[in-house]
Biopython code that builds the backbone (N, CA, C, O; Angstrom):
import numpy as np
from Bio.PDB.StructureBuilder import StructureBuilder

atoms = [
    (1, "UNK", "N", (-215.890, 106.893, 27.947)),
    (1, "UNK", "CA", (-215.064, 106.876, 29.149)),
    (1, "UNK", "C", (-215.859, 107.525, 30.280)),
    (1, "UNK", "O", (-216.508, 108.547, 30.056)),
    (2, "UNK", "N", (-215.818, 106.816, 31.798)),
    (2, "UNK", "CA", (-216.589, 107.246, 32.741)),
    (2, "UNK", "C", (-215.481, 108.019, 33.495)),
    (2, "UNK", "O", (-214.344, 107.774, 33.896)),
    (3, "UNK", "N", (-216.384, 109.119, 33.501)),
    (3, "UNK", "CA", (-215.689, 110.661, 34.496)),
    (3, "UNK", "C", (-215.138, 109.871, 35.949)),
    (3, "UNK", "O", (-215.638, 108.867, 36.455)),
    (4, "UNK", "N", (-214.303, 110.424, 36.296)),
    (4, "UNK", "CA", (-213.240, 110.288, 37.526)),
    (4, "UNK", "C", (-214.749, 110.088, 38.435)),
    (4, "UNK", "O", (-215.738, 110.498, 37.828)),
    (5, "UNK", "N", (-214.991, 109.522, 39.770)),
    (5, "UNK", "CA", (-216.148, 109.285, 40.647)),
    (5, "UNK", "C", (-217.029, 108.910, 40.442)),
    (5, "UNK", "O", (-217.710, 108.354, 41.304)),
    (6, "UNK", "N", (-217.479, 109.082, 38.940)),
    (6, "UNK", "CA", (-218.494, 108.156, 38.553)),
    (6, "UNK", "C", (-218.430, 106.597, 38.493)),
    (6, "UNK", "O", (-217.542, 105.971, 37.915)),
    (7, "UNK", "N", (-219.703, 105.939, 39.302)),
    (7, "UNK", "CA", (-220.001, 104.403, 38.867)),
    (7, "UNK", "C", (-219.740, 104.170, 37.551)),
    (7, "UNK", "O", (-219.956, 105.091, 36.764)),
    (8, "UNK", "N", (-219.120, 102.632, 36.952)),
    (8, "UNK", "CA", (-219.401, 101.923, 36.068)),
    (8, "UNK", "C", (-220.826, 101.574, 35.762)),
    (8, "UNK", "O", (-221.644, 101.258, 36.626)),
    (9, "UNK", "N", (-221.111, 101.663, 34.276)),
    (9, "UNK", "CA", (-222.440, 101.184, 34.045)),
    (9, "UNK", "C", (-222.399, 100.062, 34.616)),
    (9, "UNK", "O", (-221.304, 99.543, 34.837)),
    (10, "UNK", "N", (-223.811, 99.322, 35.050)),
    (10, "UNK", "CA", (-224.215, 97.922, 35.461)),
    (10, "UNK", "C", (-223.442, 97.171, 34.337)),
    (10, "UNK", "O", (-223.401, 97.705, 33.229)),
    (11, "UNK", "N", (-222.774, 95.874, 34.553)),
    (11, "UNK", "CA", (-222.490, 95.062, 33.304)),
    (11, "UNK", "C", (-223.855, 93.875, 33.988)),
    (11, "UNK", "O", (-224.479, 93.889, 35.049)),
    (12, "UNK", "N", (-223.891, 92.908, 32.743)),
    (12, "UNK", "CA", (-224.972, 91.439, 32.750)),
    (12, "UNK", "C", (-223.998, 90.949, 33.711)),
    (12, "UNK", "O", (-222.801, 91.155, 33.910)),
    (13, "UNK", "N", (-225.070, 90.103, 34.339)),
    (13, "UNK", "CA", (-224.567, 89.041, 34.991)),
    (13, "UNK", "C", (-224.051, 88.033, 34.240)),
    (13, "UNK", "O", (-224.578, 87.955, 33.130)),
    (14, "UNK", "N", (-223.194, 87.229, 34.467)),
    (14, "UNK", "CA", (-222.739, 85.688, 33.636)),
    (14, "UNK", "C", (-224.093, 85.102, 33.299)),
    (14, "UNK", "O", (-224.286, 85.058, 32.084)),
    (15, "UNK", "N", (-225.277, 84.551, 34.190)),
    (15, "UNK", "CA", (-226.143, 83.536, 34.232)),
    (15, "UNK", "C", (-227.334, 84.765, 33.042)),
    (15, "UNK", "O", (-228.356, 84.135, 32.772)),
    (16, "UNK", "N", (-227.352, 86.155, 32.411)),
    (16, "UNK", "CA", (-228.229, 86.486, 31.493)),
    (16, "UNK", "C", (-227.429, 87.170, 30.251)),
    (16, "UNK", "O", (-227.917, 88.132, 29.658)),
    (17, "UNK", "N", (-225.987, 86.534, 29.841)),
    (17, "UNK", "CA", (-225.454, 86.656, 28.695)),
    (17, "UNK", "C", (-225.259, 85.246, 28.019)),
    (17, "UNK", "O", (-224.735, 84.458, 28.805)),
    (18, "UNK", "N", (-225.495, 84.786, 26.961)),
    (18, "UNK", "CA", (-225.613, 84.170, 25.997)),
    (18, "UNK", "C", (-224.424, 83.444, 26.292)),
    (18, "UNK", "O", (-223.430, 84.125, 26.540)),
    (19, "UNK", "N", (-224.291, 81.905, 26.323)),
    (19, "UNK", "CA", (-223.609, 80.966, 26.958)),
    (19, "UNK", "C", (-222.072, 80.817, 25.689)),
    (19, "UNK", "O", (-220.955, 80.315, 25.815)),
    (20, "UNK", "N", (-222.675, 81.437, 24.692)),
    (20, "UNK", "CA", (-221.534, 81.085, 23.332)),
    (20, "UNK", "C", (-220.568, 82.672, 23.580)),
    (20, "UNK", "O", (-219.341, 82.705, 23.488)),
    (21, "UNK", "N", (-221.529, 84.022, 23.935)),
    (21, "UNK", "CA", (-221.022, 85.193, 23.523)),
    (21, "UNK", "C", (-220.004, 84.850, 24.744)),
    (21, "UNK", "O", (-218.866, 84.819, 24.278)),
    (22, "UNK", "N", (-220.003, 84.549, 26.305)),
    (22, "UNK", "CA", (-219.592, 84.431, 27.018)),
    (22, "UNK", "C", (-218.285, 83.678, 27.299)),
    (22, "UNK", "O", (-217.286, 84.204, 27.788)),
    (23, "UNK", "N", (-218.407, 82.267, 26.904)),
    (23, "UNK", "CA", (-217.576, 81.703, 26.343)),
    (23, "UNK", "C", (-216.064, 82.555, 25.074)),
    (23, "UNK", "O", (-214.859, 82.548, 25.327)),
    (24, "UNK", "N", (-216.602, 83.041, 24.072)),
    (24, "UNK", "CA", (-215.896, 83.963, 23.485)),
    (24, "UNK", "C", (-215.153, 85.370, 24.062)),
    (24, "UNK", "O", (-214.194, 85.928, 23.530)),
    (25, "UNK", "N", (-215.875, 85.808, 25.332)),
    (25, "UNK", "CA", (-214.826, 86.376, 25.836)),
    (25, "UNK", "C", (-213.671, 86.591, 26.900)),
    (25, "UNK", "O", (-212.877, 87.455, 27.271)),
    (26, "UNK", "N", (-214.177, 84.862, 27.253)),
    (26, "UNK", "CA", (-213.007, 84.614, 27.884)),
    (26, "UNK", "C", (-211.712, 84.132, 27.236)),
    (26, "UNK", "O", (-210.529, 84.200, 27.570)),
    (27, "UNK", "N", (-212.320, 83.653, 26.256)),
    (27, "UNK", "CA", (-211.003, 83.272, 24.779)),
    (27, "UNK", "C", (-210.500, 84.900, 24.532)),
    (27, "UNK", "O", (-209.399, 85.045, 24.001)),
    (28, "UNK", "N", (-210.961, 85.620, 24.753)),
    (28, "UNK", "CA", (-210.681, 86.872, 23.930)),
    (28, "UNK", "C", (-209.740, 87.837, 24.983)),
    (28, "UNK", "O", (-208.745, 88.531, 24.773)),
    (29, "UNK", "N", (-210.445, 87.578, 26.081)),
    (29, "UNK", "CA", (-209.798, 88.355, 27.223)),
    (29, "UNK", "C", (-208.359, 87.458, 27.515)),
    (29, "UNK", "O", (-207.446, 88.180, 27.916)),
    (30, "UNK", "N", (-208.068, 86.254, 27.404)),
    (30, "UNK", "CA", (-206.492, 85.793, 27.200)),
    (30, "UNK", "C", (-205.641, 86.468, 26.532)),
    (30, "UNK", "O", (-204.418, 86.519, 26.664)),
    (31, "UNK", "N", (-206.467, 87.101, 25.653)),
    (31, "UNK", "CA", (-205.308, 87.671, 24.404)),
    (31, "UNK", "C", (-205.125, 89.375, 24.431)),
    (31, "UNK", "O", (-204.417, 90.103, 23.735)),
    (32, "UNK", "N", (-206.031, 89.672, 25.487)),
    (32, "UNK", "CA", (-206.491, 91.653, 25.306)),
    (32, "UNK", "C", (-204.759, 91.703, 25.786)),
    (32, "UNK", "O", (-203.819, 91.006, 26.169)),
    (33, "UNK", "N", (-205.205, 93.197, 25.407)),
    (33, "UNK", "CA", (-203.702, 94.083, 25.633)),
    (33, "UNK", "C", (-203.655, 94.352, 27.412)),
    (33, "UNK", "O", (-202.720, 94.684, 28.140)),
    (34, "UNK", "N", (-204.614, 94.148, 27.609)),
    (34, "UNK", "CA", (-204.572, 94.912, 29.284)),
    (34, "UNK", "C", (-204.004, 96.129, 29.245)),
    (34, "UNK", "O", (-202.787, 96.249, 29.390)),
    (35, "UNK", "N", (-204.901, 97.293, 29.023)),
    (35, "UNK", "CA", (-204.716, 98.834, 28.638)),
    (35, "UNK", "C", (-205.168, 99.393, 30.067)),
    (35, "UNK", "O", (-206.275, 99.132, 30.537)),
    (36, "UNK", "N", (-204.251, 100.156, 30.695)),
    (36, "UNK", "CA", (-204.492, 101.124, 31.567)),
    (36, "UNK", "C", (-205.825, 102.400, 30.750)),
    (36, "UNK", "O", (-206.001, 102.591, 29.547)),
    (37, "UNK", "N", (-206.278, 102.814, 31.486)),
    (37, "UNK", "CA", (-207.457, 104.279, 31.309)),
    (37, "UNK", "C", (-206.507, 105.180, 30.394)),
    (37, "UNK", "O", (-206.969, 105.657, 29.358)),
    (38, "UNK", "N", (-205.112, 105.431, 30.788)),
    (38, "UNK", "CA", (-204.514, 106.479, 30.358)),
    (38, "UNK", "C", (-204.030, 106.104, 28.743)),
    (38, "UNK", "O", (-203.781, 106.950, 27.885)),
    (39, "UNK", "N", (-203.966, 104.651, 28.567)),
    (39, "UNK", "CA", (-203.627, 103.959, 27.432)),
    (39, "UNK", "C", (-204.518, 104.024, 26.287)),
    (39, "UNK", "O", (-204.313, 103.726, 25.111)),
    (40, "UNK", "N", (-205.474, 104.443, 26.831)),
    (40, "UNK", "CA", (-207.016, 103.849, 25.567)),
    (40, "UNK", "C", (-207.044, 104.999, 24.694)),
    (40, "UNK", "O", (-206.672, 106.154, 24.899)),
    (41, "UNK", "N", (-207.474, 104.543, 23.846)),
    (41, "UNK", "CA", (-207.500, 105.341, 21.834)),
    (41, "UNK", "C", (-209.404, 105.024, 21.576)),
    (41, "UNK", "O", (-210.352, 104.538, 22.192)),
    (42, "UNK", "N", (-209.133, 105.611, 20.382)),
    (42, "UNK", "CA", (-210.544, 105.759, 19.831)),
    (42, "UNK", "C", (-210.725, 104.280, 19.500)),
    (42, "UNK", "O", (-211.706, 103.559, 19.687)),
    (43, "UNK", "N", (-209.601, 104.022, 18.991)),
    (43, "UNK", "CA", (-209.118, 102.423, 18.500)),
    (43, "UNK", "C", (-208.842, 101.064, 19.412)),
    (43, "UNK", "O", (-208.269, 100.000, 19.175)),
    (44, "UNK", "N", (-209.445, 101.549, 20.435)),
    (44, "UNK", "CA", (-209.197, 100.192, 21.632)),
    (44, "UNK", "C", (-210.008, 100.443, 22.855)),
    (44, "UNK", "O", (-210.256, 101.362, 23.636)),
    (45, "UNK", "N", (-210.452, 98.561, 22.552)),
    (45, "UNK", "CA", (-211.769, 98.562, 23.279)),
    (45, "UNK", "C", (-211.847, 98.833, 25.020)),
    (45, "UNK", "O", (-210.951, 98.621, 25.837)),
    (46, "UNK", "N", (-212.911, 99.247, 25.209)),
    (46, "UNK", "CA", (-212.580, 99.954, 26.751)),
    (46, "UNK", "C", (-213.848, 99.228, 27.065)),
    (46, "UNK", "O", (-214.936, 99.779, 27.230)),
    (47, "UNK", "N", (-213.688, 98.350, 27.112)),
    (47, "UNK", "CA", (-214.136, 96.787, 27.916)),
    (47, "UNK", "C", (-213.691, 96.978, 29.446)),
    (47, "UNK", "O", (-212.541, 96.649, 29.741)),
    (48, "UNK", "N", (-214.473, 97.450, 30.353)),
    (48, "UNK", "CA", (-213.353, 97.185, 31.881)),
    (48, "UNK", "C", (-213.325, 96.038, 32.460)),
    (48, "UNK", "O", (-214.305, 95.359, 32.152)),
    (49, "UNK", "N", (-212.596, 95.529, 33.185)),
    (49, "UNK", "CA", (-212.060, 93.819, 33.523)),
    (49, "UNK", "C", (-211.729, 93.649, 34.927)),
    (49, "UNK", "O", (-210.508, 93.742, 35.052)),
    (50, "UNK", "N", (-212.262, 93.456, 35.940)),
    (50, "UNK", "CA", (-211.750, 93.408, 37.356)),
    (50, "UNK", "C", (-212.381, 94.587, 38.227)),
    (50, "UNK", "O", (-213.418, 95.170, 37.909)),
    (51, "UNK", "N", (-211.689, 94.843, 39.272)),
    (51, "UNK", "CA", (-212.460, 95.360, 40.213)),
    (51, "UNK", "C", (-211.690, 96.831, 40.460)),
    (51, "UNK", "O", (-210.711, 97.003, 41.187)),
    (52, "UNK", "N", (-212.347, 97.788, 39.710)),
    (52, "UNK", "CA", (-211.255, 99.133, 39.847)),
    (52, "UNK", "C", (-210.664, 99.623, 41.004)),
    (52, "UNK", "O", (-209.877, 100.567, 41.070)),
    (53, "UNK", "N", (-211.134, 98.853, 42.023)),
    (53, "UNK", "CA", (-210.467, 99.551, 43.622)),
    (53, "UNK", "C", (-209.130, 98.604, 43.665)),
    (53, "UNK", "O", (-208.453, 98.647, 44.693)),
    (54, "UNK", "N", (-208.714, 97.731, 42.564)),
    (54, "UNK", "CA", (-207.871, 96.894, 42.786)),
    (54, "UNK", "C", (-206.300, 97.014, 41.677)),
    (54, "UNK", "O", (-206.418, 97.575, 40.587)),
    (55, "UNK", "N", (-205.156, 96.535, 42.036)),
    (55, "UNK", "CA", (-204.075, 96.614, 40.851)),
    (55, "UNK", "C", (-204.789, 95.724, 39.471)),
    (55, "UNK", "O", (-204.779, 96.177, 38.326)),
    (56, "UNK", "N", (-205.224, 94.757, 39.747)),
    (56, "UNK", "CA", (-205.459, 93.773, 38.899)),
    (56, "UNK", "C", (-206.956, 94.408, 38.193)),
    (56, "UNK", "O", (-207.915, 93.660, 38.001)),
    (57, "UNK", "N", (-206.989, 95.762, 37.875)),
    (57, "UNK", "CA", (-208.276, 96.130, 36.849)),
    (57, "UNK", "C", (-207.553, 96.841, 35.350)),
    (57, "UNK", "O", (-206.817, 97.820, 35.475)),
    (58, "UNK", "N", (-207.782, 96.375, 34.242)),
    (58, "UNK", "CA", (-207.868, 97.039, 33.180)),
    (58, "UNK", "C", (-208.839, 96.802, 31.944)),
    (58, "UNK", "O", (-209.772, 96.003, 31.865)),
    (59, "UNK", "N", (-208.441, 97.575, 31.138)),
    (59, "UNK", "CA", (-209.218, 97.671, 29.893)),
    (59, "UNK", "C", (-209.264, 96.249, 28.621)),
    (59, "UNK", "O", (-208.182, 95.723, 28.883)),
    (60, "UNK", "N", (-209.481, 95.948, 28.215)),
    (60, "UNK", "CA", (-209.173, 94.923, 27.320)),
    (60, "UNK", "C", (-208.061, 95.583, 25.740)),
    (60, "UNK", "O", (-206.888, 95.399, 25.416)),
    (61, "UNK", "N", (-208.878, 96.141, 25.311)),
    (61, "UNK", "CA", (-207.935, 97.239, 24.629)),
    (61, "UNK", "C", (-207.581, 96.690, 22.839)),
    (61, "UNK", "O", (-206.827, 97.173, 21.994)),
    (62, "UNK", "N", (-208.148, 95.959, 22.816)),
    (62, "UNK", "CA", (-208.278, 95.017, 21.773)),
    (62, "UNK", "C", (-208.701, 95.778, 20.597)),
    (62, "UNK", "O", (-208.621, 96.885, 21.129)),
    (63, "UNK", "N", (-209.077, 96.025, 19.442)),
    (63, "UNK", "CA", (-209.638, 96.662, 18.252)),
    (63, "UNK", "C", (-211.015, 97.138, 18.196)),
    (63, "UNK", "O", (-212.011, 96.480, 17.896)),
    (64, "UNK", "N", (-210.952, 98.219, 18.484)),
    (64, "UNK", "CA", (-212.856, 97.941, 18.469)),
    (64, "UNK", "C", (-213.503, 98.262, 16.920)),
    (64, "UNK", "O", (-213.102, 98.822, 15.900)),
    (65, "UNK", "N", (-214.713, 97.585, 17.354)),
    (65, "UNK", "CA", (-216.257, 97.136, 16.214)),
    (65, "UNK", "C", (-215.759, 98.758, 15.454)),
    (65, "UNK", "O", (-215.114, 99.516, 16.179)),
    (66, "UNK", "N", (-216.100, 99.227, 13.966)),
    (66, "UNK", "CA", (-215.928, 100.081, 14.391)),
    (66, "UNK", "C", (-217.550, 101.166, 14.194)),
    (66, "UNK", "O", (-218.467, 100.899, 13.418)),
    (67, "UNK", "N", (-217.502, 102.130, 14.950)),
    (67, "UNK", "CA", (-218.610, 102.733, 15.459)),
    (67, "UNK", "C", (-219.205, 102.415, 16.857)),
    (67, "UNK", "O", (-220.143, 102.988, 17.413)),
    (68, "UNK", "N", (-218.414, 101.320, 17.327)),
    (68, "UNK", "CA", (-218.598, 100.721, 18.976)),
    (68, "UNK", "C", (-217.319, 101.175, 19.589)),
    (68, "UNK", "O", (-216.278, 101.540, 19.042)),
    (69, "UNK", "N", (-217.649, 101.065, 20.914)),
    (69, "UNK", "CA", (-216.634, 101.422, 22.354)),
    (69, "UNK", "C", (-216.111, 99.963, 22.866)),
    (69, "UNK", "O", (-215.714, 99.889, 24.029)),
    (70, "UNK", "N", (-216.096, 98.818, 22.054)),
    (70, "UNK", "CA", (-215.473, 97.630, 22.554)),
    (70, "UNK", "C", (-215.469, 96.738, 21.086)),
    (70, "UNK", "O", (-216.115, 96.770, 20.039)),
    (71, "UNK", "N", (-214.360, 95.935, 21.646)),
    (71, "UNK", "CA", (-214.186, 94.758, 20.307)),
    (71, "UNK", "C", (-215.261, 94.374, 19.672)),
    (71, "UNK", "O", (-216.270, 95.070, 19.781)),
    (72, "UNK", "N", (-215.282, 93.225, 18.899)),
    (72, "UNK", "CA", (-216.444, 92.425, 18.136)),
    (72, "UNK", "C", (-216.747, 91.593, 19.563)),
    (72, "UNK", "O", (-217.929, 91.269, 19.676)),
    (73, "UNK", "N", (-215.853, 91.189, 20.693)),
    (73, "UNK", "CA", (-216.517, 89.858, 21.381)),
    (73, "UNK", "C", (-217.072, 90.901, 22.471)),
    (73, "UNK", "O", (-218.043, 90.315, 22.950)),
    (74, "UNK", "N", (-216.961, 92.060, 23.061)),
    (74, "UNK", "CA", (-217.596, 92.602, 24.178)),
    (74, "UNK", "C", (-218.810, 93.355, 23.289)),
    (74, "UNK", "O", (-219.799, 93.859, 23.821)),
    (75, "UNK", "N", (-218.626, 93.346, 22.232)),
    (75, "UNK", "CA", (-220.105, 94.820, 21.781)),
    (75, "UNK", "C", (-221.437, 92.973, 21.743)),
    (75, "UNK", "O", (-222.657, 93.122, 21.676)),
    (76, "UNK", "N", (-220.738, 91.423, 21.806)),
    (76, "UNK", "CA", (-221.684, 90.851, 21.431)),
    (76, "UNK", "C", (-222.409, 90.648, 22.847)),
    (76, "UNK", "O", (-223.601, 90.343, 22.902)),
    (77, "UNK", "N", (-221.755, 90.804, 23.791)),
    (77, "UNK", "CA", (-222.427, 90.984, 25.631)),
    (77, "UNK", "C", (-222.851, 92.041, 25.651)),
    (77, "UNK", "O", (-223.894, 91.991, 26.303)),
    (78, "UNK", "N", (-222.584, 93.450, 25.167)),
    (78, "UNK", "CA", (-222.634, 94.768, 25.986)),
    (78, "UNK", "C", (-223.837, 95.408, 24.796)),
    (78, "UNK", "O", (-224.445, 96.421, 25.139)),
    (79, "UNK", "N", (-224.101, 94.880, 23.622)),
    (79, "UNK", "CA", (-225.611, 95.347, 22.675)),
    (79, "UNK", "C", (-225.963, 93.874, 22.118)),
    (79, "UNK", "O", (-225.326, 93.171, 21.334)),
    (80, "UNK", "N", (-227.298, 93.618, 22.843)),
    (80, "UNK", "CA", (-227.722, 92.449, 23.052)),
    (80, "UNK", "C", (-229.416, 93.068, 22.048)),
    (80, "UNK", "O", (-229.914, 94.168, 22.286)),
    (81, "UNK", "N", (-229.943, 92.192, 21.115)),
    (81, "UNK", "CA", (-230.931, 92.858, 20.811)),
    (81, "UNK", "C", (-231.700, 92.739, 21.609)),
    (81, "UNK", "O", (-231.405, 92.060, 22.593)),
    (82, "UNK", "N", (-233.159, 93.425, 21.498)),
    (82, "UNK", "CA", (-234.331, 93.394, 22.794)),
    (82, "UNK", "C", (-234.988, 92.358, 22.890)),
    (82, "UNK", "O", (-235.013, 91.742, 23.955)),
    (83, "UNK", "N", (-235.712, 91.911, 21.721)),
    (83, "UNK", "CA", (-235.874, 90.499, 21.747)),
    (83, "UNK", "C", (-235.122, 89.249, 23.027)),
    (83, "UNK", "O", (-235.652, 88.722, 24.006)),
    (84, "UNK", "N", (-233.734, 89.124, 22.473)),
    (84, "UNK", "CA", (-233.136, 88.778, 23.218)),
    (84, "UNK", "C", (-233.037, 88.087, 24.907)),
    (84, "UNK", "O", (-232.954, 87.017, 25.510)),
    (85, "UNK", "N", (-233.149, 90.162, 25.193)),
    (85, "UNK", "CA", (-233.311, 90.189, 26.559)),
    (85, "UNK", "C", (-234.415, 90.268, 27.590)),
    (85, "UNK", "O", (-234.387, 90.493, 28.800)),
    (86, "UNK", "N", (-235.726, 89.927, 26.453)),
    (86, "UNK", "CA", (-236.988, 90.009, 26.811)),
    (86, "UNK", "C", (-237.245, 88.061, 27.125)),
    (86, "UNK", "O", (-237.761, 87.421, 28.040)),
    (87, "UNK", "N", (-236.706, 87.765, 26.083)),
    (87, "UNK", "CA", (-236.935, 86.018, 26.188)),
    (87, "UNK", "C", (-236.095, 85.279, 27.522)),
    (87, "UNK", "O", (-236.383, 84.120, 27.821)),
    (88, "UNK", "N", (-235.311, 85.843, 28.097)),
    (88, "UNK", "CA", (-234.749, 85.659, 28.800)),
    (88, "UNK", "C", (-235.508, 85.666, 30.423)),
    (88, "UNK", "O", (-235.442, 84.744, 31.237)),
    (89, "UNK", "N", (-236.216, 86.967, 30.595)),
    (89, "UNK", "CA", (-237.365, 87.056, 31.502)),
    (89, "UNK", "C", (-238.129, 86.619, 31.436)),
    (89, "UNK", "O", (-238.750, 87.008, 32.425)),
    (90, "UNK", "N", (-238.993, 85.654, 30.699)),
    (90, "UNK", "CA", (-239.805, 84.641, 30.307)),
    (90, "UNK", "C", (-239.657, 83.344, 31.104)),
    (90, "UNK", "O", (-240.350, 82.366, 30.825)),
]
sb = StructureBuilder()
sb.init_structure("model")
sb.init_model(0)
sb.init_chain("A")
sb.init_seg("    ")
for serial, (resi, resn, name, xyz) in enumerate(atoms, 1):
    if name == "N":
        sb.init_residue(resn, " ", resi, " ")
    sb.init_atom(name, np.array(xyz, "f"), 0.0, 1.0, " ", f" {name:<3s}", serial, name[0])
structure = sb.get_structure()
């Protein structure tokens, strides 16, 4: 969880996450709980979704991986192996 004033980490852009992982979390984000900050558990993914200066921002809130800070479909955008993200700059 990011301290009160602190920036959000950078997320990927759409056009350098994996066209299938991407796809999967928009299927996935239909179904999240939409968890307020004050809502979130050890147990729900804190995926953030929208634009926090706005009503329309929350958490996804969904089950997370466990030993991860987000579901199975955000830990497959948010830990990308290096490989990966090296072939991509190529």
């Amino acid at each position: 969880i990011i301290p009160a004033g602190q920036p959000l980490p950078p997320q990927p852009s759409t056009n350098e996450i994996d066209s299938e992982a991407l796809a999967t979390v928009r299927e996935v984000e239909k179904t999240a709980r939409k968890l307020s900050l004050s809502e979130l558990t050890e147990r729900t993914c804190k995926w953030p979704i929208g634009d926090p200066a706005t009503e329309d921002f929350w958490f996804c809130g969904l089950p997370v991986t466990p030993g991860k800070p987000y579901c199975e479909a955000h830990v497959a955008v948010a830990f990308q192996p290096m490989s990966a993200r090296r072939d991509r700059k190529r």
